[in-house]
Structure formats: C-alpha cells, structure tokens
C-alpha positions as CSV (number, residue, x, y, z in Angstrom):
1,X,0.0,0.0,0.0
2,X,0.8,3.7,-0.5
3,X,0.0,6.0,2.0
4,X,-0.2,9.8,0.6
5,X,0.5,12.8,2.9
6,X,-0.9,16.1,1.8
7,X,-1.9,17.1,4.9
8,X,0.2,19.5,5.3
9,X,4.1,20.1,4.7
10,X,6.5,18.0,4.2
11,X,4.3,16.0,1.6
12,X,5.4,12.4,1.2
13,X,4.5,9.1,0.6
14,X,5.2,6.0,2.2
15,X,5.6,2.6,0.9
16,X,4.0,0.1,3.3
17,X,4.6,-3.6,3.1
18,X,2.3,-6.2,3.9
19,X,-0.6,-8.7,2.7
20,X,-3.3,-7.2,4.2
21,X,-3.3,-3.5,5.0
22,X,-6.5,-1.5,5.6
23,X,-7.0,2.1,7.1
24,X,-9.6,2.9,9.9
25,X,-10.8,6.0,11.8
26,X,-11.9,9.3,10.4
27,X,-9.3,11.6,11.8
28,X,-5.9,10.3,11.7
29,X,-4.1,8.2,9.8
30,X,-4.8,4.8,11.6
31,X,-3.6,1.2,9.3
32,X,-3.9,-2.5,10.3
33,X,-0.7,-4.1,8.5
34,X,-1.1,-7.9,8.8
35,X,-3.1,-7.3,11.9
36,X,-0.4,-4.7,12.9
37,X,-1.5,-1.8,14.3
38,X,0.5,1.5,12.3
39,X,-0.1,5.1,12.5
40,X,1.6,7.8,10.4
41,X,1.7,11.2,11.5
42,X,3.7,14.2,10.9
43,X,4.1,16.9,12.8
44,X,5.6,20.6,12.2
45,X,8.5,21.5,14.4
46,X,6.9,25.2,15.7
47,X,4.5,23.3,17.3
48,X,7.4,21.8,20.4
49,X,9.9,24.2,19.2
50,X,10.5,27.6,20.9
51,X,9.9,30.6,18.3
52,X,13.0,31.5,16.5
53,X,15.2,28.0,18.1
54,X,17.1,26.7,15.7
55,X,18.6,22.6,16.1
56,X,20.2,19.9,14.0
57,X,17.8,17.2,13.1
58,X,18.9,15.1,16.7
59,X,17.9,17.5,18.4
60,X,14.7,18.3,16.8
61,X,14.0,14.4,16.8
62,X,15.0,14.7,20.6
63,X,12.5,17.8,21.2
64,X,9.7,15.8,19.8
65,X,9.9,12.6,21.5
66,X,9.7,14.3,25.0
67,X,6.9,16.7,23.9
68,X,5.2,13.6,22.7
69,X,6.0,11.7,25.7
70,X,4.8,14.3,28.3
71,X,1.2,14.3,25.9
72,X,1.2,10.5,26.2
73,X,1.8,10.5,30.0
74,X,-0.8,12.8,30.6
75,X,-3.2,11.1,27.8
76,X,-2.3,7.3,30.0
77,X,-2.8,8.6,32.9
78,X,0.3,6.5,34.2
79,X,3.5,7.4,34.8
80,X,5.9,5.6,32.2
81,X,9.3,4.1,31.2
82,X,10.8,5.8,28.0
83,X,13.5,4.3,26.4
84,X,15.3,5.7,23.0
85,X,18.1,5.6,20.6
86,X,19.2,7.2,18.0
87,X,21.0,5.5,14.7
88,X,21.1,6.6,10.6
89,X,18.4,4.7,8.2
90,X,20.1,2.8,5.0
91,X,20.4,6.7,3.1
92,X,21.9,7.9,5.9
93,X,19.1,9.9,7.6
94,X,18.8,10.5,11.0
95,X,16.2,8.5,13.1
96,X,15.2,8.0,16.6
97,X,13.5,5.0,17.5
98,X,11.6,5.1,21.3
99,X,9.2,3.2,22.9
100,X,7.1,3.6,26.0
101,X,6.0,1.1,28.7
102,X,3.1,2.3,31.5
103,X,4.5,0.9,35.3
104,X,0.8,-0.2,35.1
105,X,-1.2,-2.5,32.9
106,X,-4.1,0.0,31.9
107,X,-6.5,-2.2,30.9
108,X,-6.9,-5.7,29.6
109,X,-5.5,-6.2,26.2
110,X,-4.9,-2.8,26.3
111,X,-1.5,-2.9,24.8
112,X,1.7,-3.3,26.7
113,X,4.5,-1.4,24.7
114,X,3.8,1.9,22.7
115,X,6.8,2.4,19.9
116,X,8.0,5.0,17.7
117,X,10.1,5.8,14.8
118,X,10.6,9.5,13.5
119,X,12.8,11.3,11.0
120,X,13.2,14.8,10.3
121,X,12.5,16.9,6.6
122,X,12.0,20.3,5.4
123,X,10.8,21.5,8.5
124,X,8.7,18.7,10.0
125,X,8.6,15.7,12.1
126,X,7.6,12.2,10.3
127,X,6.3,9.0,12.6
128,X,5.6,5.4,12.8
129,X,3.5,4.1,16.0
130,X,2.9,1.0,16.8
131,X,2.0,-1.4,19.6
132,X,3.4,-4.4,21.4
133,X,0.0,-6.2,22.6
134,X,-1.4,-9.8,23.1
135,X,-0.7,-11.6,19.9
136,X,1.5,-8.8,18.3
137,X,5.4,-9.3,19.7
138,X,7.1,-6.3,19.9
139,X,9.8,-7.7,17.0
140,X,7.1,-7.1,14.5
141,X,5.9,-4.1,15.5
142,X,9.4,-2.8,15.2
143,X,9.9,-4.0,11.8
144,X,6.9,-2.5,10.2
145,X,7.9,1.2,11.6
146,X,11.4,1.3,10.8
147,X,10.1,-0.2,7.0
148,X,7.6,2.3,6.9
149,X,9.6,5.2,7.8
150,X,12.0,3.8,5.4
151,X,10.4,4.1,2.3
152,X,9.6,7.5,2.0
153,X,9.6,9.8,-1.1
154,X,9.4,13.3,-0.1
155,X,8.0,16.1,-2.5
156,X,7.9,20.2,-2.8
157,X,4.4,20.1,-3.7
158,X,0.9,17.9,-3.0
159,X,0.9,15.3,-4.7
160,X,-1.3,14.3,-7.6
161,X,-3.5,11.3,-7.1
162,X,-4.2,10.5,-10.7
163,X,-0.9,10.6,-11.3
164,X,0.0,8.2,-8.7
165,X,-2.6,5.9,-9.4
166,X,-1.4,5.9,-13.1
167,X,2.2,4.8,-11.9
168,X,1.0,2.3,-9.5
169,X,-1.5,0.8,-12.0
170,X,1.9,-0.1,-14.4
171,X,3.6,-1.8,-11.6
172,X,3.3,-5.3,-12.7
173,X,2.0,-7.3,-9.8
C-alpha cells in the first residue's frame, strides 16, 4: 500500500509492506498491516519548538519525542518508562527509534509497549507508532515502523492522485 501525505508540509508518501493492510478511523491516519496496528503522522517543528530555536535534526527528533512523551503521559494517565536511541536509516538519515512502557497494565488487552520511529524533513517531524500487545510481539511491531519510515519519497508540492494511481497501475503485480 501507498500512504499519501498532503496534509500538510513536508508532503510524502510511504511505501508500506504487507498482505493485508487496511485504514480505519476518520481523523488520523490509523492502518492495520497484517493485523499490525501502524499510525503515520507528521508533525511541524513550531508546534514543540520555541519561536525562533534553531537545532540539528537530533535535536529536533529529541524535542519531539519528549513533547510527545509528556502528551502520552498525561493522555495514560500512568507514569511511564521511555526508552530511546538514535541511529542513521540505510540513506543515511537520522532517526530516533523510542518506545514507551506504563508501570501499570491499563486495561486488559490494552497494549503493553507503545513504539516509535521519526525522522526529520523540510521542517517537520515524520512517525511510525505501533504497539506491542497480546498476539503482536514487539519484533514485529518494530519491523513494520522502521520499514515504513524507510520508504519515504518526499516532494515540494501535494501530490497528484491521478498521477500516482497511473504509476501504481503499471507496476506489474
């Protein structure tokens, strides 16, 4: 499947990989990947970023994760364990992969390991969620966000639909 952001800046699209992959929700961008849960989100750097600070891409990817993290705490309810490290994807681009695990179980199968990948561009902050939760090891989780964020194509302008349709249609399958 290809998932098309023209949200908003920076406009992409993602390659995702798997045999069954369907979208759900009316607000975000919410995926079931081989019974993977996968969100993709992007989010502008003014909105965790001081007016007028400038930062290298680490340290942008750094600002985000504990912005997100202090919204997640208080969204949980729970206080948390967040764990993170940084590394460079196959074309060299900076990532940071972290994941989040409540002291508490919140709920049954509620799930037991929140995880992220991000990586920085023209501005904004790109994401892969997922889950670890009964039935889902964290292993595969893992590998579906750092393949997602992986194949990226990033463009200037929205994108055109037709167009992509066209190109996808001459893929031979």
């Amino acid at each position: 499947m290809v998932i098309v952001w023209n949200r908003s800046k920076p406009y992409f699209r993602m390659k995702v990989l798997g045999r069954d992959v369907s979208g759900f929700g009316e607000t975000g961008a919410y995926f079931t990947v081989d019974g993977i849960f996968l969100q993709v989100l992007s989010v502008e750097a003014t909105a965790f970023l001081p007016a007028g600070a400038k930062a290298d891409a680490a340290a942008i990817l750094t600002a985000h994760r504990d912005w997100d993290f202090k919204n997640m705490q208080r969204a949980l309810g729970e206080k948390s364990v967040l764990t993170s490290y940084a590394g460079k994807l196959a074309d060299g681009t900076p990532f940071l992969y972290w994941q989040v695990v409540p002291e508490k179980k919140l709920a049954p199968g509620s799930p037991s390991t929140y995880l992220m990948v991000t990586r920085f561009h023209a501005g904004g902050v790109i994401g892969a969620t997922s889950v670890e939760q009964e039935g889902i090891p964290l292993d595969r989780a893992k590998a579906l966000v750092f393949d997602a964020i992986s194949h990226i194509q990033f463009s200037e302008t929205m994108m055109n639909m037709h167009q992509i349709q066209k190109e996808l249609a001459a893929v031979p399958r």
